[in-house]
DSSP file (Angstrom, degrees, kcal/mol; ACC not computed):
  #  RESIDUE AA STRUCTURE BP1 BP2  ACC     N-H-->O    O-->H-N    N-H-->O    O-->H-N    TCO  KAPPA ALPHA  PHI   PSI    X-CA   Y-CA   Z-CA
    1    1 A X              0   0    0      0, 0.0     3,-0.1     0, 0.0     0, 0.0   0.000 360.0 360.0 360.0 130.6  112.4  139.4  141.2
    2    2 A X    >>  -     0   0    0      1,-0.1     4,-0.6     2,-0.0     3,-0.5  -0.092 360.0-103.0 -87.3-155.1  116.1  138.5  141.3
    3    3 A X  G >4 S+     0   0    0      1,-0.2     3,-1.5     2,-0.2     2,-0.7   0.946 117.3  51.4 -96.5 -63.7  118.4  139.1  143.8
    4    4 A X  G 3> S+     0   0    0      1,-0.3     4,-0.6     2,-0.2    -1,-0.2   0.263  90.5  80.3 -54.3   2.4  120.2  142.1  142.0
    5    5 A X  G X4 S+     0   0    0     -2,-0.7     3,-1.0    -3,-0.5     4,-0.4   0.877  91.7  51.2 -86.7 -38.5  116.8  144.0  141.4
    6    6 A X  T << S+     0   0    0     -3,-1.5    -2,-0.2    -4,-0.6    -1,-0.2   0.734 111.7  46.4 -67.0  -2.5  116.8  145.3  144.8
    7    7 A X  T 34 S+     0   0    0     -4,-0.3    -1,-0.2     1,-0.1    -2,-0.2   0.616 124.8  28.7 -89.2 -28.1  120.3  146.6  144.6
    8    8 A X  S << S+     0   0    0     -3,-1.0    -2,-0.2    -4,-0.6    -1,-0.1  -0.239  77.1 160.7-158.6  38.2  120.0  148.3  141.3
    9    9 A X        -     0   0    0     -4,-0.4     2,-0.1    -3,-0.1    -3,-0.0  -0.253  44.1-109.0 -46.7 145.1  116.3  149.4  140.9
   10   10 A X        -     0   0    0      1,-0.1     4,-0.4     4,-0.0    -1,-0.1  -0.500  27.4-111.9 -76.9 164.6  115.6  152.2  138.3
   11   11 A X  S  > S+     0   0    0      1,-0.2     4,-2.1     2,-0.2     5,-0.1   0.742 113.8  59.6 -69.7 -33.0  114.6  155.5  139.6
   12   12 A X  T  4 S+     0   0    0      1,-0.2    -1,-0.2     2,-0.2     4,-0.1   0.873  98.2  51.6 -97.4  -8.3  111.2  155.0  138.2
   13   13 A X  T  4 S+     0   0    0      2,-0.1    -1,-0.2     1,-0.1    -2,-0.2   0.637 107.7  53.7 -61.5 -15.5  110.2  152.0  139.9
   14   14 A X  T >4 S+     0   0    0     -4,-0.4     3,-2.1     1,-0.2    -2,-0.2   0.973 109.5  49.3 -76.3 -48.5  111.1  153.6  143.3
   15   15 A X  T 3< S+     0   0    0     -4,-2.1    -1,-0.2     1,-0.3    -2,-0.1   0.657 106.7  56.1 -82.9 -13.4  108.9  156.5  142.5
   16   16 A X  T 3  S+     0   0    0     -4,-0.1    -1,-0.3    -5,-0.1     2,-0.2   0.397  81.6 115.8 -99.0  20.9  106.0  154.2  141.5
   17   17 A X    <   -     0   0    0     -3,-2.1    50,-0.1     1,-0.0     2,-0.1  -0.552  66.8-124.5 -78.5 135.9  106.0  152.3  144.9
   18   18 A X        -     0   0    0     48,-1.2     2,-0.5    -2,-0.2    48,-0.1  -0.313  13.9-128.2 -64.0 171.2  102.9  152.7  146.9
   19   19 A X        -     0   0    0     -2,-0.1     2,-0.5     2,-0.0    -1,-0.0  -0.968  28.8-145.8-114.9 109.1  103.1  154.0  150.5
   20   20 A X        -     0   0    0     -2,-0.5     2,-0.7    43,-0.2    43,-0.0  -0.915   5.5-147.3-113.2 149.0  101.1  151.6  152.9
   21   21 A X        -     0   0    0     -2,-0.5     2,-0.7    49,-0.0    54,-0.5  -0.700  19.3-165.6 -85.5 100.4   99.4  152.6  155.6
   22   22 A X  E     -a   75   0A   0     -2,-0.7     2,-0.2    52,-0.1    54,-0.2  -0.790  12.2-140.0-104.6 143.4   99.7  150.1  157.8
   23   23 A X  E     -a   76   0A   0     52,-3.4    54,-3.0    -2,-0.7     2,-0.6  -0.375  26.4-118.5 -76.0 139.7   97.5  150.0  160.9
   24   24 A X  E     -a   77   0A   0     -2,-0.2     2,-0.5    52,-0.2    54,-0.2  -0.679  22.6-159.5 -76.0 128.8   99.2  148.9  164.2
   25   25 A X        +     0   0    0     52,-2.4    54,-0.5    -2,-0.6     3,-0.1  -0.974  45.5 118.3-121.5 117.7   97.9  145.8  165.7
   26   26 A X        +     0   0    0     -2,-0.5     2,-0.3     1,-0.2    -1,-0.1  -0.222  54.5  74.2-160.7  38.4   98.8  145.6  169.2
   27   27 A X    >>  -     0   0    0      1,-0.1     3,-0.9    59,-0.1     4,-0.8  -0.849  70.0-140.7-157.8 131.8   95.6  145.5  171.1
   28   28 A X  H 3> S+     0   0    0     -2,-0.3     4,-0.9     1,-0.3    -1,-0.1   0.797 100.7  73.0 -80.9 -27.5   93.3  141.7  170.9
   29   29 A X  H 3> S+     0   0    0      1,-0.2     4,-1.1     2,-0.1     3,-0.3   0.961  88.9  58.6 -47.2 -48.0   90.0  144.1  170.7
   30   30 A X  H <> S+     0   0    0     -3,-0.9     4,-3.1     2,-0.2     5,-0.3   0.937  88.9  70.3 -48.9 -43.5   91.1  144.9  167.1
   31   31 A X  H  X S+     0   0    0     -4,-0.8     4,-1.2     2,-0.2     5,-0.2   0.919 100.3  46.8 -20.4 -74.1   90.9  141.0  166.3
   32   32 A X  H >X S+     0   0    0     -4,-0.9     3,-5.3    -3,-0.3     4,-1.3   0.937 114.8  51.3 -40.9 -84.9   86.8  141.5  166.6
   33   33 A X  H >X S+     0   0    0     -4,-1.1     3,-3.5     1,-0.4     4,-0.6   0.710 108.1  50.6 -27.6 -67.7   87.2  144.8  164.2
   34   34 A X  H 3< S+     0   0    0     -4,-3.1    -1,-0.4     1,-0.3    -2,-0.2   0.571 106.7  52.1 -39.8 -33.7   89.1  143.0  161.8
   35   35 A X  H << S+     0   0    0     -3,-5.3    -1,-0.3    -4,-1.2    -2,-0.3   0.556 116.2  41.5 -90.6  -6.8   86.5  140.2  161.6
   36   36 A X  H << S+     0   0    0     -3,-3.5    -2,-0.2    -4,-1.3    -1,-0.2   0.641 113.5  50.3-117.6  20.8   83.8  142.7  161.0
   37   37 A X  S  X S+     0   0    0     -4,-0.6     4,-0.9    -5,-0.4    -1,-0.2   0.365  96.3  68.3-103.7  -5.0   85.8  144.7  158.7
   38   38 A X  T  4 S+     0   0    0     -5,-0.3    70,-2.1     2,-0.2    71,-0.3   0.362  91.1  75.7-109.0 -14.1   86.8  141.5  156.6
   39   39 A X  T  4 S+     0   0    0     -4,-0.2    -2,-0.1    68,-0.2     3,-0.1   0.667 109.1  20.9 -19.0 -52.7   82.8  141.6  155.6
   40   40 A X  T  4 S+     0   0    0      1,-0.3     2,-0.4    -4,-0.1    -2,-0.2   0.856 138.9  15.7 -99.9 -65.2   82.9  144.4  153.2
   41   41 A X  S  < S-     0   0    0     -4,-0.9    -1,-0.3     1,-0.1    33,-0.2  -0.860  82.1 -90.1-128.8 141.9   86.6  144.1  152.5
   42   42 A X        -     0   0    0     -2,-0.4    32,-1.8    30,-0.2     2,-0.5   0.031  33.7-150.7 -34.5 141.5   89.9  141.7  152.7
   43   43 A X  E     -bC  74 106A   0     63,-2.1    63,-1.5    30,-0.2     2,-0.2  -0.967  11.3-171.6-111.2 107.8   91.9  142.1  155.7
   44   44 A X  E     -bC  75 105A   0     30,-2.1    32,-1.8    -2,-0.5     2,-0.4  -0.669   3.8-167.8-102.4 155.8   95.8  141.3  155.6
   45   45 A X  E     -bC  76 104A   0     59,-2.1    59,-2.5    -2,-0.2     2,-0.3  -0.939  15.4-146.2-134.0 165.9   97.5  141.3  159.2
   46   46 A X  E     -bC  77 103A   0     30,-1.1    32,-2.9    -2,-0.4     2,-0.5  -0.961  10.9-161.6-155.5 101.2  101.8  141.3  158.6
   47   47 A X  E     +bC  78 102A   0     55,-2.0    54,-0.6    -2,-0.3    55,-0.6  -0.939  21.9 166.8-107.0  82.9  103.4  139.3  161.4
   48   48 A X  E     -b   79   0A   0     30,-1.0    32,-1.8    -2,-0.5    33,-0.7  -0.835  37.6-133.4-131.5 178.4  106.8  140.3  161.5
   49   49 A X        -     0   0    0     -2,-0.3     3,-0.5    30,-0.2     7,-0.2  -0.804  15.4-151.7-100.1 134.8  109.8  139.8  164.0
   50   50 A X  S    S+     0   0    0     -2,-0.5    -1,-0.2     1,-0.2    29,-0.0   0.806  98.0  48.0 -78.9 -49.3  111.6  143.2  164.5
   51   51 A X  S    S+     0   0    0      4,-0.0     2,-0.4     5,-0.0    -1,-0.2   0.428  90.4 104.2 -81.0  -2.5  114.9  141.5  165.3
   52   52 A X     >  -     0   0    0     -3,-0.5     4,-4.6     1,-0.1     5,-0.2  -0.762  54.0-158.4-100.6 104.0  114.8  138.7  161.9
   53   53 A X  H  > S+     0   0    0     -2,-0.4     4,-3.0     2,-0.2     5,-0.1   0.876  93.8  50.6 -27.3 -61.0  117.0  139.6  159.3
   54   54 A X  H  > S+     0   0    0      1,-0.2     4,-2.5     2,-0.2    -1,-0.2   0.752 107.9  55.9 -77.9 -18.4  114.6  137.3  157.0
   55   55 A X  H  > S+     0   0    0      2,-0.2     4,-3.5     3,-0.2    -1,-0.2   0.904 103.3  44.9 -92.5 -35.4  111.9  139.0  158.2
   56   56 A X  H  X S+     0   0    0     -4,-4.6     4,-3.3    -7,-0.2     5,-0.4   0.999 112.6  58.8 -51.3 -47.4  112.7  142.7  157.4
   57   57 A X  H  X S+     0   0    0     -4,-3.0     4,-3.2     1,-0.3     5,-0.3   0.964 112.1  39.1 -47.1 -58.3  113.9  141.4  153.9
   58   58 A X  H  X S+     0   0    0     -4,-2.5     4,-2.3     1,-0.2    -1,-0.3   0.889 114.0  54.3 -20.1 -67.8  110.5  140.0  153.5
   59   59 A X  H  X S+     0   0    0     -4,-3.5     4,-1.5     1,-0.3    -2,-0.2   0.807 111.9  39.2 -37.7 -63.4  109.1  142.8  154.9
   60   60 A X  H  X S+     0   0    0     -4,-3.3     4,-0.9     1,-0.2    -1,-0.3   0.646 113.1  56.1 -81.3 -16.9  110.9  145.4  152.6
   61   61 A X  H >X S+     0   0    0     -4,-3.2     4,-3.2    -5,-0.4     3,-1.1   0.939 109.5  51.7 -66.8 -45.8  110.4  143.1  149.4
   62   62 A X  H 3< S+     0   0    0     -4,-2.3     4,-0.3    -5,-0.3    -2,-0.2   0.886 112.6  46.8 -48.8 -45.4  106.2  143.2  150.4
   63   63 A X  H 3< S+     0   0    0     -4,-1.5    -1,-0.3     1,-0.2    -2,-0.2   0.484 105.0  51.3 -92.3  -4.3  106.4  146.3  150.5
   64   64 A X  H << S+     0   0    0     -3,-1.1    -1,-0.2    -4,-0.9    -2,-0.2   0.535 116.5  45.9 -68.7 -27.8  108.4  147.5  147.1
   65   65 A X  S  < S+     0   0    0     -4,-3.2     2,-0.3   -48,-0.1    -2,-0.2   0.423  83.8 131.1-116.1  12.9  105.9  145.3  144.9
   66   66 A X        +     0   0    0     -4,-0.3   -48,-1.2    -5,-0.3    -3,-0.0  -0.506  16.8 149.8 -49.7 114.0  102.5  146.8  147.1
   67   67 A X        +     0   0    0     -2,-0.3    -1,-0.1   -50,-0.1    -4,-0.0   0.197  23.8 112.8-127.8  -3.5  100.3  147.7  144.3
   68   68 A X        -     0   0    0      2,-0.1   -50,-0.0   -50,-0.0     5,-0.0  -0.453  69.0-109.2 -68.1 141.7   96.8  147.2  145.7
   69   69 A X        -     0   0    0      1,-0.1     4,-0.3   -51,-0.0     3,-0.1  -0.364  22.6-125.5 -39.0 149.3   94.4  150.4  146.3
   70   70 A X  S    S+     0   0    0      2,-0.2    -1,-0.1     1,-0.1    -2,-0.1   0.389 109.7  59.3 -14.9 -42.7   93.8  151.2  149.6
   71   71 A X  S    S+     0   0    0      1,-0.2    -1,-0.1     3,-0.0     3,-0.0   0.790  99.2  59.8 -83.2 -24.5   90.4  151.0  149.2
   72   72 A X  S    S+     0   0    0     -3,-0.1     2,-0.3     1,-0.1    -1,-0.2   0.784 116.4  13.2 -77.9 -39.9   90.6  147.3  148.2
   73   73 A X        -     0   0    0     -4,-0.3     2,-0.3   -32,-0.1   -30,-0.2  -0.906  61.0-139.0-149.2 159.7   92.3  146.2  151.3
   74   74 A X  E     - b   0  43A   0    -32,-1.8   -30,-2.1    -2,-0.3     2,-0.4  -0.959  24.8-152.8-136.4 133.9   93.1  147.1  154.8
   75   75 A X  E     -ab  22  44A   0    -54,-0.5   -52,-3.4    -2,-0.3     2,-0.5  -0.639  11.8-174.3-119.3 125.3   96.4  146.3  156.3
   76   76 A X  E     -ab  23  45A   0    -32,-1.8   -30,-1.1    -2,-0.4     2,-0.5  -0.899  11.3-148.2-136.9 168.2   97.7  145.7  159.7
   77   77 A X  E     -ab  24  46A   0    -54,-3.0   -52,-2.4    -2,-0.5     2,-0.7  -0.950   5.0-158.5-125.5 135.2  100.9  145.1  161.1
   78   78 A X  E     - b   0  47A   0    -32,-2.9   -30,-1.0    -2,-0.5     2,-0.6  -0.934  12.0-148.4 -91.9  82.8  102.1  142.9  164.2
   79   79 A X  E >>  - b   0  48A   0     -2,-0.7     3,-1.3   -54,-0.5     4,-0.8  -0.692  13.6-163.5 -43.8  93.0  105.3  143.4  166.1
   80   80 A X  H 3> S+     0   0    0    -32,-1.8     4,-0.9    -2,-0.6   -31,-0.1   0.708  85.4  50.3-102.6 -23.0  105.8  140.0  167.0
   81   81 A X  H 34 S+     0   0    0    -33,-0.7    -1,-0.4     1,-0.2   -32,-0.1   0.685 117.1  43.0 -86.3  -3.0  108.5  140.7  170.0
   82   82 A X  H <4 S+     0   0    0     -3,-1.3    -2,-0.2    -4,-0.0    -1,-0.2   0.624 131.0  26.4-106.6 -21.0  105.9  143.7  171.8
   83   83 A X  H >X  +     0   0    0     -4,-0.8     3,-6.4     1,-0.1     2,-4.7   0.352  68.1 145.2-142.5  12.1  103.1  141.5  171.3
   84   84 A X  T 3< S+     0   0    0     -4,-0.9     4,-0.3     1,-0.3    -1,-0.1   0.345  80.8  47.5 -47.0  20.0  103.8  138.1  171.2
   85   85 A X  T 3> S+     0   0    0     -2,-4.7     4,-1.2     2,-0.2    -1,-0.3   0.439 106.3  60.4-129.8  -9.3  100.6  136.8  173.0
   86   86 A X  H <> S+     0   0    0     -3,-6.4     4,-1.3     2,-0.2    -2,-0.2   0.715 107.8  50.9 -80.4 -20.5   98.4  139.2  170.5
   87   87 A X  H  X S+     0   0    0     -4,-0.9     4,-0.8     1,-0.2     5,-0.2   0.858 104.1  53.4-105.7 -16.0  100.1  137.0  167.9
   88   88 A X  H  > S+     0   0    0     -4,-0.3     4,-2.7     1,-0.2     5,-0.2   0.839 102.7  64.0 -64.9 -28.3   99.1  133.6  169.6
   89   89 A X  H  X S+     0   0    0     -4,-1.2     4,-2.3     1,-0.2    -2,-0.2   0.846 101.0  42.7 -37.7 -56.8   95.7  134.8  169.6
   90   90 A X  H  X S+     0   0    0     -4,-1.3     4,-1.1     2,-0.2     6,-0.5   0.469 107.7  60.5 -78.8  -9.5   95.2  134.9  165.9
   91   91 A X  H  < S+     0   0    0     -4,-0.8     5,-0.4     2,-0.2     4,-0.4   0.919 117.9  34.8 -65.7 -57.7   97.0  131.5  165.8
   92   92 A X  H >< S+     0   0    0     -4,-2.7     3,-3.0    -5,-0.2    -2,-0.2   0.901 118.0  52.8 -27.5-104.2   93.8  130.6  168.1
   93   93 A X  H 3< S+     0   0    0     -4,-2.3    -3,-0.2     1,-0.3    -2,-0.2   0.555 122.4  24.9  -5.7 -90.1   91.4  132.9  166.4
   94   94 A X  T 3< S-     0   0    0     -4,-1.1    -1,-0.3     1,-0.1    17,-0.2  -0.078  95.5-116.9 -88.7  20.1   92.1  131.6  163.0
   95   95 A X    <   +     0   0    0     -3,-3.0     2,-0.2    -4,-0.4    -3,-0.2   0.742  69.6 131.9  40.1  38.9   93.3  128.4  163.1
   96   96 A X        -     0   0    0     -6,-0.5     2,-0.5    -5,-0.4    -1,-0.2  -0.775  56.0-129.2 -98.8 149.5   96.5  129.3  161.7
   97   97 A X        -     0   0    0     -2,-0.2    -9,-0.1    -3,-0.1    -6,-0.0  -0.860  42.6-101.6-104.6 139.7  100.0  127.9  163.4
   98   98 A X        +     0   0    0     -2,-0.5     2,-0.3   -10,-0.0    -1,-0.1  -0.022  49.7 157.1 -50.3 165.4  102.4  131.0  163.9
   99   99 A X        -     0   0    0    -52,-0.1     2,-0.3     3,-0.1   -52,-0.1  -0.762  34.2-102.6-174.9 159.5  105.6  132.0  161.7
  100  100 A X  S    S+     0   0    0      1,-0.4     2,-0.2    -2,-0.3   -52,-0.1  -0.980 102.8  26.8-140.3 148.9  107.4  134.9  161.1
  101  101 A X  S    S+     0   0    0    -54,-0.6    -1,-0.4    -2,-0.3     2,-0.2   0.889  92.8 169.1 -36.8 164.8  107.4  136.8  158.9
  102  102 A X  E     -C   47   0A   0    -55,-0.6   -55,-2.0    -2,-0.2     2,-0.4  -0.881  26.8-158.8-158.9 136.7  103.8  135.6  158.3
  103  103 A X  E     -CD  46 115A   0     12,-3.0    12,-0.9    -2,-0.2     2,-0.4  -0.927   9.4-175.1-143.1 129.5  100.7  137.1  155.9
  104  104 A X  E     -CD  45 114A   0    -59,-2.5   -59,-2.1    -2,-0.4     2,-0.5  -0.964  10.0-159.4-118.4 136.7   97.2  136.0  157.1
  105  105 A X  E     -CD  44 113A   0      8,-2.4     7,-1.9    -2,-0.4     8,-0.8  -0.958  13.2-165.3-114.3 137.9   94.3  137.5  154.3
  106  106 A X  E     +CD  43 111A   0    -63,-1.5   -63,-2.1    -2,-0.5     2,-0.3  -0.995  11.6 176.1-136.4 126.0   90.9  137.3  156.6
  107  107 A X  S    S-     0   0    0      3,-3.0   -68,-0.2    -2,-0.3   -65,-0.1  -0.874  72.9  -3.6-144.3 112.3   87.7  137.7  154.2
  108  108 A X  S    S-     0   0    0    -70,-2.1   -69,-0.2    -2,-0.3    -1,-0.1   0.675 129.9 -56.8  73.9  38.9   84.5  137.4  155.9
  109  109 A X  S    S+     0   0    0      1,-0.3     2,-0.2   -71,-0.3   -74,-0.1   0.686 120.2 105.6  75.8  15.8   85.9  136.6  159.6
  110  110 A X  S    S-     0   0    0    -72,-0.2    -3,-3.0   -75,-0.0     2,-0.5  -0.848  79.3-115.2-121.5 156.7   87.9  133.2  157.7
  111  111 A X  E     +D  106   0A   0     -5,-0.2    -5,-0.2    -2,-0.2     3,-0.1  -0.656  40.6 167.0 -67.9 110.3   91.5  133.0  156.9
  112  112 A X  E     +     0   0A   0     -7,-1.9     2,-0.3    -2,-0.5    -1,-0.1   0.768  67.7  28.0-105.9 -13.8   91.6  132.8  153.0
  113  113 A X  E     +D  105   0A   0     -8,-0.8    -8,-2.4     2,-0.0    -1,-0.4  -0.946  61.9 163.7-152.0 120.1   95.4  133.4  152.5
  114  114 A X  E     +D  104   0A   0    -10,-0.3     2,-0.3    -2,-0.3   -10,-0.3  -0.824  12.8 152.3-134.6 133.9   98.5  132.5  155.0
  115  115 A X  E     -D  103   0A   0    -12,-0.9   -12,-3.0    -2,-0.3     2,-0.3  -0.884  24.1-147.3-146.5 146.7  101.8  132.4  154.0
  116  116 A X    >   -     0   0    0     -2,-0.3     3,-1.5   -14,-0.3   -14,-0.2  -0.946  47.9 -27.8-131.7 148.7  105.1  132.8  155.4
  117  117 A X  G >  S+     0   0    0     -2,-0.3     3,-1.7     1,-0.2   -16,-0.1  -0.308 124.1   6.4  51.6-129.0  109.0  134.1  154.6
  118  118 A X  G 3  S+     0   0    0      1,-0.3    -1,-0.2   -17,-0.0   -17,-0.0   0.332 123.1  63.7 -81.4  20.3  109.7  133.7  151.1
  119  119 A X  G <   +     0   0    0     -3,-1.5     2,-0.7     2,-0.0    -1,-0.3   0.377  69.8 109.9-105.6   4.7  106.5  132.7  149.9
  120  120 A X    <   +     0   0    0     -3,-1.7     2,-0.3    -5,-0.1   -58,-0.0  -0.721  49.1 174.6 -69.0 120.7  104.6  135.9  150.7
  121  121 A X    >>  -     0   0    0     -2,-0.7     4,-1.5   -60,-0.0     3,-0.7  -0.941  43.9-134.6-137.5 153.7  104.0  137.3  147.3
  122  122 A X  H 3> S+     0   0    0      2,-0.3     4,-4.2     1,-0.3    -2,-0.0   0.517 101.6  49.2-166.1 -40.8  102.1  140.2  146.2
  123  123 A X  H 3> S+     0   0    0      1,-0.3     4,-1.0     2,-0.2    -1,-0.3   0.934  98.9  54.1 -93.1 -17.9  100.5  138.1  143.4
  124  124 A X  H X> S+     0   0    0     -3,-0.7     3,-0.9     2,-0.2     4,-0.7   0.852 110.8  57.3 -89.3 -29.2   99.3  135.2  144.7
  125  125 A X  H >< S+     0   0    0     -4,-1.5     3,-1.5     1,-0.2    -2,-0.2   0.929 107.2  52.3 -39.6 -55.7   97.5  138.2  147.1
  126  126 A X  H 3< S+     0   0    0     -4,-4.2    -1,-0.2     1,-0.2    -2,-0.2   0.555  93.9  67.3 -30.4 -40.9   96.1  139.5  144.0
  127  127 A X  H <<        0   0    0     -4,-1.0    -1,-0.2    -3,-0.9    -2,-0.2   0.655 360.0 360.0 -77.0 -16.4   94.6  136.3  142.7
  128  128 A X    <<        0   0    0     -3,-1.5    -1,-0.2    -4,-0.7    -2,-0.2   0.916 360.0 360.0-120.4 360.0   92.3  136.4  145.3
């Protein structure tokens, strides 16, 4: 995507954008859910910082080139300044080291996918 598509999208890419429902993660009990909900289907959690420039940008790119079903994946979202010790947790949990923004994929209670800032992409989600 270049820099000038997000300034000067066509009307009919906007309209084809999915809407994600993203779950709020704010509560370390969910962790456990997640891992047994990452059984039947992938689990993405969305670590981003509220106050980060780079991370809304992220943020709003991930979510202009969301194409996945619903059904295929289930998505939660971190507020990393409300919850910052929920987000050391999954650092724990999953033997991942924090970042923000940060995209964790959990598929059968493992980290299959982590990436952070501008290397979250939408396709490399896809590929797995």
């Amino acid at each position: 995507m270049g820099l000038f598509d997000n300034f000067f999208k066509s009307a009919d890419k906007e309209e084809n954008n999915m809407k994600i429902n993203w779950v709020p993660l704010n509560d370390e009990a969910q962790l456990s859910a997640i891992i047994k909900i990452s059984s039947a289907k992938p689990v993405l959690i969305f670590k981003h910082s509220t106050r980060c420039g780079i991370s809304r940008m992220v943020l709003k790119n991930f979510e202009s080139d969301y194409d996945i079903p619903e059904t295929e994946m289930d998505l939660y979202f971190l507020d990393l300044l409300n919850y910052r010790a929920l987000s050391q947790d999954i650092s724990t949990k999953f033997n991942v080291m924090h970042q923000s923004p940060q995209v964790l994929v959990i598929k059968n209670g493992e980290v299959i996918y982590h990436d952070s800032h501008d290397y979250i992409t939408i396709e490399a989600i896809k590929k797995l």
